[in-house]
C-alpha positions in Angstrom: -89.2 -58.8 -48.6 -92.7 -57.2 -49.0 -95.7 -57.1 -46.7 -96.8 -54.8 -43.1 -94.4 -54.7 -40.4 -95.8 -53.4 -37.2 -94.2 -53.0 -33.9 -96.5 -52.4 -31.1 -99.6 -51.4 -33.1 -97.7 -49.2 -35.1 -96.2 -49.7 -38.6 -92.4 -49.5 -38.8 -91.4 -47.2 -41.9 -87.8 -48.2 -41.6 -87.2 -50.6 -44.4 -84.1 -52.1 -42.6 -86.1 -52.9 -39.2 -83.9 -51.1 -36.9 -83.7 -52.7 -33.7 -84.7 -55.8 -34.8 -81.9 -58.6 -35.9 -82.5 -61.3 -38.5 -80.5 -64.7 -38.3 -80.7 -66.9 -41.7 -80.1 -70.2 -41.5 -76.5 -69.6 -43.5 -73.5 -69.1 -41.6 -71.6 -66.6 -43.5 -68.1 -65.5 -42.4 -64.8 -64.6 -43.7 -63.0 -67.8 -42.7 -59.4 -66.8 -42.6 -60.3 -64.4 -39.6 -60.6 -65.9 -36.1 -63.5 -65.6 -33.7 -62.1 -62.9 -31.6 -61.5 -60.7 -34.9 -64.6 -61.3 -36.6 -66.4 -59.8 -33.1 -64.0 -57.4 -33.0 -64.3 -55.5 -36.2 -68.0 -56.0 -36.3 -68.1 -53.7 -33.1 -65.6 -50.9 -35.1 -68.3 -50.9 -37.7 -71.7 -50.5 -35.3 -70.3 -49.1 -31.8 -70.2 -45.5 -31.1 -67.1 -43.4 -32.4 -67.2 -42.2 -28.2 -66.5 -45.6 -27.2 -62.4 -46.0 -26.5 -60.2 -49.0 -28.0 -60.4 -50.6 -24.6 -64.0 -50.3 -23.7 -64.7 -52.3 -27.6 -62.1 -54.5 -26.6 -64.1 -54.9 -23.1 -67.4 -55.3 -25.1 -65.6 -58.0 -27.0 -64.2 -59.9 -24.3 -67.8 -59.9 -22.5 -69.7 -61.3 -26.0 -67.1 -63.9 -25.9 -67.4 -64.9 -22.3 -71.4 -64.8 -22.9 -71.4 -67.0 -26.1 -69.5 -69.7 -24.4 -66.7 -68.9 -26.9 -63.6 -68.7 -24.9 -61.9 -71.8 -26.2 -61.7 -70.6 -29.6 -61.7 -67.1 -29.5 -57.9 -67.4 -30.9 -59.1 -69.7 -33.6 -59.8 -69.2 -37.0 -63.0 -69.5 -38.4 -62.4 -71.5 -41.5 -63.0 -71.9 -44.8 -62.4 -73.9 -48.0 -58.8 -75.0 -47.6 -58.4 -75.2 -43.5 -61.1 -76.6 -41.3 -62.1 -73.8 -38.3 -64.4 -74.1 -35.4 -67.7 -76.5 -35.5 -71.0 -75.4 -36.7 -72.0 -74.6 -33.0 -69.5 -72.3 -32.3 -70.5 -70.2 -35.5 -74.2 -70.9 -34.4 -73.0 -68.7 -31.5 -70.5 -66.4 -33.0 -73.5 -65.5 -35.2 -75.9 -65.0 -31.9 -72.2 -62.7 -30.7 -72.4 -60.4 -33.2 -76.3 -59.8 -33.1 -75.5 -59.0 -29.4 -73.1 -56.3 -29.9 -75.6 -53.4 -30.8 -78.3 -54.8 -27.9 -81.2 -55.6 -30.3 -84.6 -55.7 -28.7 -85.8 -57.8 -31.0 -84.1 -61.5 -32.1 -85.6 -63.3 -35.4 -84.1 -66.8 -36.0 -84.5 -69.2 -39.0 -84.1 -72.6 -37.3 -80.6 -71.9 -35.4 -80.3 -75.4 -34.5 -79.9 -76.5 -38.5 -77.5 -78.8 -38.6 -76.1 -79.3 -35.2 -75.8 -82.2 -33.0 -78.1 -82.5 -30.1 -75.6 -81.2 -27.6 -74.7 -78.1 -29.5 -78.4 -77.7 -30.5 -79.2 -77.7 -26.4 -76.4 -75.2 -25.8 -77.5 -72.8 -28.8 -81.7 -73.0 -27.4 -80.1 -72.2 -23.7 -78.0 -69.7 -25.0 -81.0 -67.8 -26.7 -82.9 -68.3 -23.1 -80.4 -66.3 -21.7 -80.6 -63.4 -23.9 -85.1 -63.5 -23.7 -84.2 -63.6 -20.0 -82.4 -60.8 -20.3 -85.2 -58.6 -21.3 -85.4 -58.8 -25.0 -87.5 -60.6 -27.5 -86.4 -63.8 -29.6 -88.5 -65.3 -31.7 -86.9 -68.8 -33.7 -88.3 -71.3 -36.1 -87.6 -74.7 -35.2 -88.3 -78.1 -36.7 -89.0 -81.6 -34.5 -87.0 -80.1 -31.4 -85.7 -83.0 -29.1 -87.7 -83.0 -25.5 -85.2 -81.3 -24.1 -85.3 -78.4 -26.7 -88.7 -77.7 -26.0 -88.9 -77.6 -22.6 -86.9 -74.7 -22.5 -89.1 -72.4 -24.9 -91.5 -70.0 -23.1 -94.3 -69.8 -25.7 -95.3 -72.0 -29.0 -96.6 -71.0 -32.0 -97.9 -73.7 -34.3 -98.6 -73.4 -38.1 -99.6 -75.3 -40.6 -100.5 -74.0 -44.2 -100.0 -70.5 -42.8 -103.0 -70.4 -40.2 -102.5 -70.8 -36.7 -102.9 -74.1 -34.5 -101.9 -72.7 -31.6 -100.4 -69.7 -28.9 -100.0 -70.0 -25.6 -97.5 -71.0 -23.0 -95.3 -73.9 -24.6 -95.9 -76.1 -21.5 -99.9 -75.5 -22.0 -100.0 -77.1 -25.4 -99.5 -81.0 -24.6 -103.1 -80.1 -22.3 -104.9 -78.0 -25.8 -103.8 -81.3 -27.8 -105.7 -83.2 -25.2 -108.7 -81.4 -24.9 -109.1 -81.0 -28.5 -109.2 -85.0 -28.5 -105.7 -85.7 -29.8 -103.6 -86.2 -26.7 -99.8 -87.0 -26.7 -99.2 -90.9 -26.4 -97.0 -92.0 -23.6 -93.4 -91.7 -24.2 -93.4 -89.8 -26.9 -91.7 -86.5 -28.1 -94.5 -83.9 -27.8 -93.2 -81.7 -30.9 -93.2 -84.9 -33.1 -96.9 -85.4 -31.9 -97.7 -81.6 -33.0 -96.6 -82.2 -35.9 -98.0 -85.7 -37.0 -101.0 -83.9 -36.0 -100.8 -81.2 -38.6 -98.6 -81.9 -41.6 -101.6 -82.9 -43.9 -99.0 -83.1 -47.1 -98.6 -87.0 -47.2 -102.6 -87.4 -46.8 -103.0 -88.7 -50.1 -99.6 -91.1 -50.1 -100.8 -94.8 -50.6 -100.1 -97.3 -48.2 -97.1 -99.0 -48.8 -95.7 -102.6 -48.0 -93.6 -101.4 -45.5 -96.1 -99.2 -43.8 -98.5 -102.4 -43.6 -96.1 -104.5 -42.3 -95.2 -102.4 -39.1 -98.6 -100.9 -38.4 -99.6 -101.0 -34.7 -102.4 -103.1 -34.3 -105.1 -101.3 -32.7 -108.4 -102.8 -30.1 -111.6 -100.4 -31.4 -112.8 -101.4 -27.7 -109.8 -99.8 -25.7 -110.4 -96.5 -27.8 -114.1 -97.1 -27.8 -114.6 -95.5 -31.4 -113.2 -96.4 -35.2 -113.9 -92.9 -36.5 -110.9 -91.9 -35.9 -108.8 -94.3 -37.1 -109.3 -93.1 -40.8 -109.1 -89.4 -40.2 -107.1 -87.6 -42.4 -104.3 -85.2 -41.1 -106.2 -81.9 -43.0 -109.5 -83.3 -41.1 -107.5 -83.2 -37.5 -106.2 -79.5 -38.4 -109.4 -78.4 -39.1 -110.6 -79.5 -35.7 -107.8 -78.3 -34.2 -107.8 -74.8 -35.9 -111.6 -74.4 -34.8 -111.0 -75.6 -30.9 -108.2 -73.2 -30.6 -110.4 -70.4 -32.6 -112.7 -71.1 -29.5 -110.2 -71.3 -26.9 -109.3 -69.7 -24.0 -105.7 -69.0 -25.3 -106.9 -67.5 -28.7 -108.8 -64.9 -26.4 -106.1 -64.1 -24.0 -103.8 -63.1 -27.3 -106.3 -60.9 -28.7 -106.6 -59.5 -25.6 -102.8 -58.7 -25.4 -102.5 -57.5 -28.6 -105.3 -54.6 -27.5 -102.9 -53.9 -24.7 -99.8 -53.8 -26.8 -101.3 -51.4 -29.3 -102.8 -49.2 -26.1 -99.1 -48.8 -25.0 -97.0 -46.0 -26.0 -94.4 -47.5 -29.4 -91.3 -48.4 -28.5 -87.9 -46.4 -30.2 -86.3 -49.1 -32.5 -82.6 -47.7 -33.6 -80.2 -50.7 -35.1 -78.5 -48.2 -37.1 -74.7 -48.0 -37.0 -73.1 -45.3 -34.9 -69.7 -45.7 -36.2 -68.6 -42.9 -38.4 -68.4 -42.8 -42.3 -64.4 -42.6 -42.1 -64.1 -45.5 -39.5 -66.1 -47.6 -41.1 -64.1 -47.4 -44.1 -60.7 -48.0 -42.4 -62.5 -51.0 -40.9 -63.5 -52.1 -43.9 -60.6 -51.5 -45.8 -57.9 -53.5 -42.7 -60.2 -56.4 -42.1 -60.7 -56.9 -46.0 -56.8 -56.7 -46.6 -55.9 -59.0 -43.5 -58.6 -61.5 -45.4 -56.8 -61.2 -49.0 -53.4 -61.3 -46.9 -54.4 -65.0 -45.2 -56.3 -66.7 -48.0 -54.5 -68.4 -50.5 -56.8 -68.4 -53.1 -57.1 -64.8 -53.3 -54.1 -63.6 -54.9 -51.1 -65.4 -53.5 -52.1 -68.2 -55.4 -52.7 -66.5 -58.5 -49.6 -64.2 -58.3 -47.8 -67.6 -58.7 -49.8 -68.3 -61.5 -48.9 -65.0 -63.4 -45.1 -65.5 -62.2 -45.1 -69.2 -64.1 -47.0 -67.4 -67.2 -44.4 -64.4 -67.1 -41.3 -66.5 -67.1 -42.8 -68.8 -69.8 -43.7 -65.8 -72.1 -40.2 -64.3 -71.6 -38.7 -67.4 -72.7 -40.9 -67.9 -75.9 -40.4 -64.3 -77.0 -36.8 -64.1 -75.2 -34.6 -61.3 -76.5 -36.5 -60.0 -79.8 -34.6 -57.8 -81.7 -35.7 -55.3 -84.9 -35.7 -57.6 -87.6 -39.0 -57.6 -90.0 -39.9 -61.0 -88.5 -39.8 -59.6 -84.9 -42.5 -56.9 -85.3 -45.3 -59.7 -85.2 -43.7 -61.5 -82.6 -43.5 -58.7 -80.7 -47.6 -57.7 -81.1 -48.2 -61.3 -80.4 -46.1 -61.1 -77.5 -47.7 -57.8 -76.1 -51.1 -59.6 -77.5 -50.6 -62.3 -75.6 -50.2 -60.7 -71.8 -52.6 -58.3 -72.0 -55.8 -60.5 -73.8 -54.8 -64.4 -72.5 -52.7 -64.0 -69.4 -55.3 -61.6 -67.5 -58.0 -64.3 -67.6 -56.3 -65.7 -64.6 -58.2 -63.3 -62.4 -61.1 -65.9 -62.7 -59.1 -68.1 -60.3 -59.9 -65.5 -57.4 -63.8 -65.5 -57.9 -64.7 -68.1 -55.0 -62.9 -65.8 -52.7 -64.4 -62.7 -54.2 -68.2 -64.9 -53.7 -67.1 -65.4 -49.9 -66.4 -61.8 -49.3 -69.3 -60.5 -51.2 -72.1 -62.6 -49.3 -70.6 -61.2 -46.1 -71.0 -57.8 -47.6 -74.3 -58.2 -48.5 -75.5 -60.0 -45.0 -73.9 -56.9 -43.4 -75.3 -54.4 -45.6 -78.9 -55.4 -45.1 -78.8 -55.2 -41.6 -78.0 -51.4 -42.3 -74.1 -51.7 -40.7 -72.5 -49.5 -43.6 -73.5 -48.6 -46.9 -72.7 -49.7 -50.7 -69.4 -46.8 -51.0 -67.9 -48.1 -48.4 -67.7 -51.4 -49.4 -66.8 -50.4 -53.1 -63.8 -47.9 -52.2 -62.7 -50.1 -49.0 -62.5 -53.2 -51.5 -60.2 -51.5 -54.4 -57.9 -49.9 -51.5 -57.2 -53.3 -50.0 -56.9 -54.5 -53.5 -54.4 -52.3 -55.1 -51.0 -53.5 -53.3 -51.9 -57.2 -54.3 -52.6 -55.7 -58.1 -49.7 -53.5 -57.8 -46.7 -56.1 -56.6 -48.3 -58.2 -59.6 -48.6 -55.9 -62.3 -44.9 -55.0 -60.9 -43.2 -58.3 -60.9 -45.0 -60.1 -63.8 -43.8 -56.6 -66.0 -40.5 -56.7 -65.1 -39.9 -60.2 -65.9 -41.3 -60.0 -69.2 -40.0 -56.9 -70.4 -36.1 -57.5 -69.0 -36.7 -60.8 -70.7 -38.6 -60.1 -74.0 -36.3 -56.6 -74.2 -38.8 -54.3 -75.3 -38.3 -50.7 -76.3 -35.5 -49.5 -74.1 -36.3 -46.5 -71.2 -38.0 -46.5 -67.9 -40.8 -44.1 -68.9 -41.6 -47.1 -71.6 -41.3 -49.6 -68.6 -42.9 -47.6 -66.4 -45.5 -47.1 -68.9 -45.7 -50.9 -69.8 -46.4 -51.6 -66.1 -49.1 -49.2 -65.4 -51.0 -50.3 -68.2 -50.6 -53.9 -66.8 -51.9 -52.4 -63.5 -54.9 -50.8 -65.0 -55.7 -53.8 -67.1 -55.2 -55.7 -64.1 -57.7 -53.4 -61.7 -60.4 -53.2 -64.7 -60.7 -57.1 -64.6 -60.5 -57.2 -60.9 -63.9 -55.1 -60.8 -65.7 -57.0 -63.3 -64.7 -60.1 -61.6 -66.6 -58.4 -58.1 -69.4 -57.6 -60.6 -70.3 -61.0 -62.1 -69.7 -62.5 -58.3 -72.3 -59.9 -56.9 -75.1 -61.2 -59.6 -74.1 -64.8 -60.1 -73.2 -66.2 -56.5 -72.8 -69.6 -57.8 -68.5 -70.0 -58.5 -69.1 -72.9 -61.2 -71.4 -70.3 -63.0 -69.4 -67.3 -62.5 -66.3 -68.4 -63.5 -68.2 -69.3 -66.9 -69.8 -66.0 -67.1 -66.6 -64.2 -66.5 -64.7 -65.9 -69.1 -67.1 -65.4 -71.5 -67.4 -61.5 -70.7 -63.3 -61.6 -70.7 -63.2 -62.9 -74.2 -65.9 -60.9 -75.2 -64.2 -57.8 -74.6 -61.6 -59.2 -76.0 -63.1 -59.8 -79.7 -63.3 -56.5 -80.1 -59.7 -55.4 -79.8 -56.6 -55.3 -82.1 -55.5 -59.3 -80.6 -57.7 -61.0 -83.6 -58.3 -58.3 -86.3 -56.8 -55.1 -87.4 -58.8 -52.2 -85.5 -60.2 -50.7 -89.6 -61.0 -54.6 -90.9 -63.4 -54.5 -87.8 -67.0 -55.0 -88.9 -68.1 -51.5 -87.7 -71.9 -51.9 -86.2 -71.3 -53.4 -83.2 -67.9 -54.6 -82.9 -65.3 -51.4 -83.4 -69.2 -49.1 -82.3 -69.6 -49.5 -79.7 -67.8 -52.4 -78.5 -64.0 -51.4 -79.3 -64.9 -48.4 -76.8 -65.8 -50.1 -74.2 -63.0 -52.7 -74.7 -60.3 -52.8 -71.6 -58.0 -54.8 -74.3 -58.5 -52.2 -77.5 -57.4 -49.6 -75.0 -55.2 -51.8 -73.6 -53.3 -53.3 -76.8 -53.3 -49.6 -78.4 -51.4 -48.1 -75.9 -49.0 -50.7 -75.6 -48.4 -51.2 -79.2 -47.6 -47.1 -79.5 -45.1 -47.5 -75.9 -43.4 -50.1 -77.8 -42.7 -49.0 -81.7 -43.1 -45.9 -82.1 -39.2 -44.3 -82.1 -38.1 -48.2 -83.2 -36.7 -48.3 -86.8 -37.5 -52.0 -88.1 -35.0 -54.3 -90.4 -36.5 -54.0 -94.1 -38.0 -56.8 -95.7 -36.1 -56.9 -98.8 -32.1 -55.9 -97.1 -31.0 -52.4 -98.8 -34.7 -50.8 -98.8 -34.6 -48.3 -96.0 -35.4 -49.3 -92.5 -39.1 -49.0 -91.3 -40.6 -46.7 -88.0 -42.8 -48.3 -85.8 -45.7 -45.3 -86.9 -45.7 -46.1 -90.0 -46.0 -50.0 -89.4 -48.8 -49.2 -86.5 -51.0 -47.5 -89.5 -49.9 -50.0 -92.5 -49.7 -52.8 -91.0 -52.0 -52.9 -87.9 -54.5 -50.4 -88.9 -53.9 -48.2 -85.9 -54.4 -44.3 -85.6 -52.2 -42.1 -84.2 -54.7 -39.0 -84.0 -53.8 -39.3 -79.9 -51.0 -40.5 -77.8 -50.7 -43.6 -75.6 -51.6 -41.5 -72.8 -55.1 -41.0 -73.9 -55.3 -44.8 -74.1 -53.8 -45.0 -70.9 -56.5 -42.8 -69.5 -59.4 -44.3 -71.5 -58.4 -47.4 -69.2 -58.4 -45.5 -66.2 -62.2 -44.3 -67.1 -63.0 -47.9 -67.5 -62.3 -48.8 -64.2 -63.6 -45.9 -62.4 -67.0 -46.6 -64.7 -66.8 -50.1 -63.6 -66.5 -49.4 -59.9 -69.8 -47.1 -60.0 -71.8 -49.9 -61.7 -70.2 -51.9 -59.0 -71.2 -49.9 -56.7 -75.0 -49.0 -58.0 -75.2 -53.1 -58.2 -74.6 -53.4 -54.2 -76.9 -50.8 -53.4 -79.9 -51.6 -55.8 -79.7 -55.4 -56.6 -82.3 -56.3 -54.7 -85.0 -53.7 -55.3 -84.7 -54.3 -59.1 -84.6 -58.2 -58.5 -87.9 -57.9 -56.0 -89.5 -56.0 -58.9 -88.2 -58.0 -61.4 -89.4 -60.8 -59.9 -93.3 -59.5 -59.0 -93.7 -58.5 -62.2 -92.5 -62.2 -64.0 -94.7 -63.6 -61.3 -97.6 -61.5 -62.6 -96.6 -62.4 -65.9 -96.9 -65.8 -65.6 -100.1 -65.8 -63.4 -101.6 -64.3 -66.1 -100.5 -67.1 -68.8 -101.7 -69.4 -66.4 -104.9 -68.0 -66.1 -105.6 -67.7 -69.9 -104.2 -71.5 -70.5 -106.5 -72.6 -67.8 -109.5 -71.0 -69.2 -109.0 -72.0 -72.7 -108.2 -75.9 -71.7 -111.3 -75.7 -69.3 -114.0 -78.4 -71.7 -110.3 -80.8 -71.6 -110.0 -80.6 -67.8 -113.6 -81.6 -68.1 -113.3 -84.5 -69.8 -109.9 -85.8 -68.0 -111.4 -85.4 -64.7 -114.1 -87.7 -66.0 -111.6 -90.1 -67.0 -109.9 -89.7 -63.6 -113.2 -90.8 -61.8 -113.4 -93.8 -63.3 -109.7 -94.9 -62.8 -109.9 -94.0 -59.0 -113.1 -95.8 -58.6 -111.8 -98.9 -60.2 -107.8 -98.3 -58.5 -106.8 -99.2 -54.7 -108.4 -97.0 -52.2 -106.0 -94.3 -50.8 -105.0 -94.2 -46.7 -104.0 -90.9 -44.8 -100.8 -90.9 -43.4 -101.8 -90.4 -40.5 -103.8 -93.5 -40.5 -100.9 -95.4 -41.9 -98.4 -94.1 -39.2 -101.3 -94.5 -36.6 -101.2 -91.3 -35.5 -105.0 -90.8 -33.8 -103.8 -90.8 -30.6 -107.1 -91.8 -28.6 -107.0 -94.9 -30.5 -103.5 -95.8 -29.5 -103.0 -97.7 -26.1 -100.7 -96.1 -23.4 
């Protein structure tokens, strides 16, 4: 995330790279879409707006042919309820969409993660075709099999962050050898590298096991013992300093002078799709996913059908007695502060889509608006057939106040309600992208807003600092429950408590017996819930765009925080370290001695017979 980027000599001010594609090691799709439609609306997004609907679809049907994907171009990807295609395929599917936009540059974090051999050889050949092509692709790989590695052009070897060696892959078996550590017969030459170089086990003891199977070894085959007790950090530093001194560590310098001689090279990665196609993009591909997963609302629309039916049948038919005005704010209570907390149930859905937002985002194919307005479009005929159907059953059923506008009412304020929680559910998934931990988070934040609202207490016996200022204001259920209490009693005369007193109006209840002011209308609540949700969507939308610069900074300056402690702790325990390390002596002297690793393994390869 920080550090110099240079391309040819020359640093590259573009903070997304352009022209350059970055592969993580995470395979992140939207697994209700199949392989031929993930390509596909990928291109919308990054093509050119001159390019016709047949020449994409050409484009599409030529990444698919290249990938190796024709088999399963009709099948879906996959996901949490239905298994898709294998990790190979989306090894390639991933490569596919890298493709699309002709990158000149391919970065790869170990692409071969997780894959059998055979799918692992076809992924490495694969990538050969595309550097053979005439573009660059660069990919960290751990213990390749034989055949892996002899179909990779150059090696570069690390250890601890310096360099071993760079050169032609073949050449290095040949460096190895001169530098008095040659390759054993029949044996992988990657595994060799690295036995050679992974000085982190230097310091393990020898163990029974180890013992047991250790190679015996004649010191007059090899001709010298000194190596037998090398340690691994002892063979990297020779090795560092041969290659240092080599022939191929002056060849690269040497083409590095001649790549920074050259004239730069134009690096553009940058989607050409326009602003208005990339938000009908968006907006179709994120409704056909909400459309074919289960989980993320037809599941829950169940759910809120089940809760609707059961409320109507508790609070069936209330009438105007004294007795019914709590069971109808308890009713009303209920719906609108318990029965909305079943939007948690959509949050591993709302995870999946966010982490393919974010993977597309980085690599600068659309920005942060579109993703924000193309997600609540796509959302709100879900919301709306739910805010709908669960409104209608429980007002025919609970026979609130009579009148469409107060059903009509009723129901928008459910959709609001609905779209508020909705958005704060997409805000806790874009920080916490753990489901376990968000679903905690968001019922906490649920309930939260929820303790400040009319469901508990009486808006005026509300401790005031805090609570009703500022939390009742920024309550989706005060706004909520006040609007919905005024749509429902006021013009309702109420049964007296004690028969022959004259009957009671629902205003006069709402400001006895609730607490609740009628300076405004329901309308103003009604459009206090509306300003939530649009207020919601821009922080929404601020997170997707700035997450990660505040987290990068967030996290440099905790890391200088903390260096700093370090620092002073180490400096004020220094005459204790003293004194420990004295201590230490004398138990090492008197303990087992230690073996290398790569003493144990029997890893000096001039010692070991052919």
């Amino acid at each position: 995330m920080i550090g110099k980027i240079q391309v040819k000599g020359n640093k590259e001010n573009n903070r997304n790279c352009g022209g350059i594609s970055y592969l993580t090691q995470e395979d992140v799709f939207l697994g209700t879409l199949t392989v031929r439609e993930t390509i596909t609306y990928s291109a919308h997004l990054r093509v050119s707006n001159k390019m016709s609907k047949e020449e994409i679809e050409n484009l599409v049907q030529k990444t698919i042919e290249e990938m190796g994907l024709e088999h399963c171009a009709d099948n879906k990807i996959g996901n949490w309820y239905f298994r898709g295609i294998s990790g190979g395929e989306k090894k390639r599917l991933r490569i596919g969409l890298e493709i699309l936009t002709q990158p000149q540059i391919m970065l790869l974090d170990e692409p071969t993660t997780g894959l059998d051999s055979a799918s692992a050889f076809f992924v490495v050949c694969t990538l050969k075709n595309i550097a053979h092509n005439g573009r660059i692709v660069v990919c960290s790989i751990h213990q390749p099999s034989g055949y892996l590695f002899d179909l990779f052009d150059d090696l570069y070897l690390l250890s601890g962050g310096e360099a071993v060696y760079f050169g032609d892959a073949k050449s290095a078996v040949k460096f190895f050898a001169d530098a008095g550590f040659p390759c054993p017969t029949k044996t992988n030459p990657t595994d060799h590298f690295l036995r050679c170089v992974n000085s982190d086990f230097d310091n393990v003891s020898t163990s029974s096991f180890l013992r047991s199977n250790k190679t015996s070894i004649s010191t007059e085959e090899s001709g010298s013992t000194s190596l037998t007790n090398m340690t691994t950090q002892d063979m990297k530093e020779i090795l560092i300093h041969q290659y240092n001194n080599s022939e191929y560590a002056t060849l690269t310098r040497h083409n590095i002078q001649q790549i920074n001689s050259k004239e730069v090279i134009v690096l553009s990665n940058k989607s050409k799709s326009s602003w208005w196609k990339q938000l009908y993009t968006l907006t179709d591909r994120s409704f056909v996913n909400m459309r074919r997963d289960v989980g993320y609302y037809w599941l829950r629309m169940v759910f809120y059908l089940g809760v609707a039916v059961c409320t109507g049948t508790i609070y069936y038919n209330i009438k105007t007695s004294y007795l019914d005005i709590i069971a109808r704010a308890k009713c009303q209570a209920f719906v609108y502060g318990f029965m909305i907390c079943l939007s948690n149930g959509g949050l591993p859905s709302f995870i999946e889509e966010i982490k393919v937002y974010n993977s597309e985002r980085i690599k600068n194919h659309y920005g942060a608006a579109v993703v924000m307005i193309s997600n609540f479009i796509s959302s709100f005929p879900f919301l709306l057939v739910t805010a709908i159907s669960t409104g209608t059953i429980i007002y025919e059923m609970v026979k609130l106040h009579p009148g469409f506008s107060h059903y009509f009412y009723f129901v928008l304020n459910l959709f609001c309600c609905l779209s508020v929680i909705e958005t704060l559910m997409m805000l806790v998934a874009s920080l916490v992208p753990n489901v376990l931990m968000g679903i905690g988070i968001g019922t906490g934040l649920i309930v939260f807003m929820m303790m400040a609202s009319e469901i508990f207490r009486p808006m005026s016996d509300i401790p005031k600092f805090f609570w009703r200022y500022p939390m009742s204001y920024i309550s989706f259920a005060s706004w909520a429950l006040q609007g919905v209490y005024k749509n429902d009693m006021i013009g309702i005369e109420f049964d007296p408590l004690v028969a022959g007193n004259p009957k009671l109006k629902g205003e006069i209840i709402l400001q006895t017996m609730f607490g609740m002011p009628l300076d405004h209308s329901k309308w103003w609540d009604l459009a206090a819930l509306v300003c939530l949700l649009i207020s919601h969507r821009l922080i929404f939308f601020l997170i997707l765009k700035y997450k990660d610069t505040i987290s990068l900074h967030c996290k440099l300056y905790f890391d200088t925080v903390v260096h700093q402690i370090g620092n002073l702790s180490r400096t004020s325990s220094s005459s204790l370290s003293q004194s420990f390390n004295v201590v230490s002596k004398k138990k090492i002297s008197t303990s087992k001695t230690l073996h290398s690793l790569s003493s144990q393994m029997d890893l000096s390869s001039p010692m070991r017979p052919s």
